[in-house]
C-alpha positions as CSV (number, residue, x, y, z in Angstrom):
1,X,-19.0,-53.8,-11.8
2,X,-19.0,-51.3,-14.4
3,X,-20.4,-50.9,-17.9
4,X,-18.1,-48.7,-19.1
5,X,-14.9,-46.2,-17.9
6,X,-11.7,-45.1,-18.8
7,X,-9.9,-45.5,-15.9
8,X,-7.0,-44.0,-17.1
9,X,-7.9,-40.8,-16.9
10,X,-8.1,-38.9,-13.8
11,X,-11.4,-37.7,-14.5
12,X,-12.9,-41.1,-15.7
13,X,-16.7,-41.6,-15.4
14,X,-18.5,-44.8,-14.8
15,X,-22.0,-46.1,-15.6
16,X,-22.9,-49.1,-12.9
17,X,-24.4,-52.3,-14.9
18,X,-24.9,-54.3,-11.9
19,X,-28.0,-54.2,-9.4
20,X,-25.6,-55.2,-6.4
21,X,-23.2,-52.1,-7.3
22,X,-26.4,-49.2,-7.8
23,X,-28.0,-50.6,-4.4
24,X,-25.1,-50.8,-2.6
25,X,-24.4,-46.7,-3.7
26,X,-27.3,-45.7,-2.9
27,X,-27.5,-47.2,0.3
28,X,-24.1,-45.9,1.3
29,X,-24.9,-42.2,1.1
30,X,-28.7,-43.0,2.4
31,X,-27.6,-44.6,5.3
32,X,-24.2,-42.2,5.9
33,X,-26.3,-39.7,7.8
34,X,-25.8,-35.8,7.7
35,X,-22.4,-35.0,6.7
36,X,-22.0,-31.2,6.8
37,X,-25.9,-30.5,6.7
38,X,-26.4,-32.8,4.1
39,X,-28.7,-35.6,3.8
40,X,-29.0,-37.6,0.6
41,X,-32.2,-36.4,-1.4
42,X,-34.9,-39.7,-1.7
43,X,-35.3,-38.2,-5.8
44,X,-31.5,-39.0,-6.7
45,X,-30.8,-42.3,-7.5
46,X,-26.7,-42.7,-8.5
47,X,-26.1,-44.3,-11.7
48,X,-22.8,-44.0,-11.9
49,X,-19.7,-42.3,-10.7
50,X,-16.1,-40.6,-11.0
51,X,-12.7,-41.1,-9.4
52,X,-12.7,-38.0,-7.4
53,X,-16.0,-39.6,-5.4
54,X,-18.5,-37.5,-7.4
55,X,-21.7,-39.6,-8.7
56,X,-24.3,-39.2,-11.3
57,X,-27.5,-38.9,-10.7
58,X,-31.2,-39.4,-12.0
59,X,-33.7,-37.7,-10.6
60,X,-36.8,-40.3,-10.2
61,X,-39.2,-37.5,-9.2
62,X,-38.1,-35.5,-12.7
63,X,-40.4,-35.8,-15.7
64,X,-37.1,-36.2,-18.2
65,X,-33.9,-38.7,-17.8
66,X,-32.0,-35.6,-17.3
67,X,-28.8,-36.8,-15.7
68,X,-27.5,-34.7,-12.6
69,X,-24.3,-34.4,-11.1
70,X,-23.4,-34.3,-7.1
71,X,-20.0,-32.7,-6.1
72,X,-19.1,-34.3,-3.0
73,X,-17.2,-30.6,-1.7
74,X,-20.7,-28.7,-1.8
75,X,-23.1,-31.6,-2.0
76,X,-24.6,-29.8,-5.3
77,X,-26.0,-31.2,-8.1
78,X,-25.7,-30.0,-11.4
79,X,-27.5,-30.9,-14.2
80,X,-25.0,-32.1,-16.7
81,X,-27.0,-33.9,-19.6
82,X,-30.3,-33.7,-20.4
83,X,-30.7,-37.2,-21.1
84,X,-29.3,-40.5,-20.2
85,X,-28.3,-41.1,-23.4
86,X,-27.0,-37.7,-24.2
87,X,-24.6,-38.7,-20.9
88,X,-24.1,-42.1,-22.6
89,X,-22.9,-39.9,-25.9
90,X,-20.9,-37.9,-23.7
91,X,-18.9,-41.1,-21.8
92,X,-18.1,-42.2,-25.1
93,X,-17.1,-39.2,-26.7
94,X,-14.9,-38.4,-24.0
95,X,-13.1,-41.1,-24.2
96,X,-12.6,-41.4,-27.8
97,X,-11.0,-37.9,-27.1
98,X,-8.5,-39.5,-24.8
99,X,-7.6,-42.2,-26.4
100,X,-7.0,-40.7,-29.8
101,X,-5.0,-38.1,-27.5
102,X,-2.7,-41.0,-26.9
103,X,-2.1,-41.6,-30.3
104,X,-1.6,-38.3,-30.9
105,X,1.7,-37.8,-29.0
C-alpha cells in the first residue's frame, strides 16, 4: 500500500504507509544476497520507492532524516533531501507540476 504516488508518470515516487509493505522491502534486498558486490547496507531502511526499481532511503545510523536515494544500476545512494519532510514537499510538488502540466496542454 502506498501513501502517496502519481503513477502516471514514469518517474512516479512512492512513500510506503504500511508496516507489511516497508518490512517486506527491506527484507527483500537484505535477504537477496550480493548482487554484483553489493550487499544491502544494515543503516538504510527503504521508505519508499520509484517505477524504475530505485528506493528511498533513511539512514537510521545518520543524526538527521536526510532521505537518500539507491540507484539499482550502481547500487549508489545519493542524498536527495535533507529531510523527510523536505522529500514529502518534493512528492507533492512534483506532482502538482504534472498534473497542472496536464491541464496545460
Amino acid at each position: 500500500m502506498k501513501l502517496m504516488s502519481c503513477e502516471e508518470e514514469p518517474s512516479a515516487r512512492s512513500v510506503y504507509n504500511d508496516l507489511k509493505t516497508l518490512v517486506s522491502e527491506n527484507r527483500l534486498m537484505r535477504n537477496r544476497g550480493p548482487t554484483n558486490g553489493f550487499d544491502w547496507p544494515d543503516k538504510y531502511v527503504i521508505i519508499g520507492g520509484d517505477l524504475g526499481g530505485n528506493y528511498y532511503c533513511l539512514n537510521v545510523h545518520g543524526a538527521s532524516s536526510a532521505v537518500y536515494y539507491w540507484f539499482h544500476e550502481t547500487g549508489e545512494f545519493s542524498l536527495y533531501a535533507r529531510s523527510l519532510a523536505s522529500f514529502i514537499l518534493k512528492v507533492f510538488q512534483d506532482y502538482a507540476e504534472s498534473t497542472l502540466d496536464v491541464f496545460d496542454s
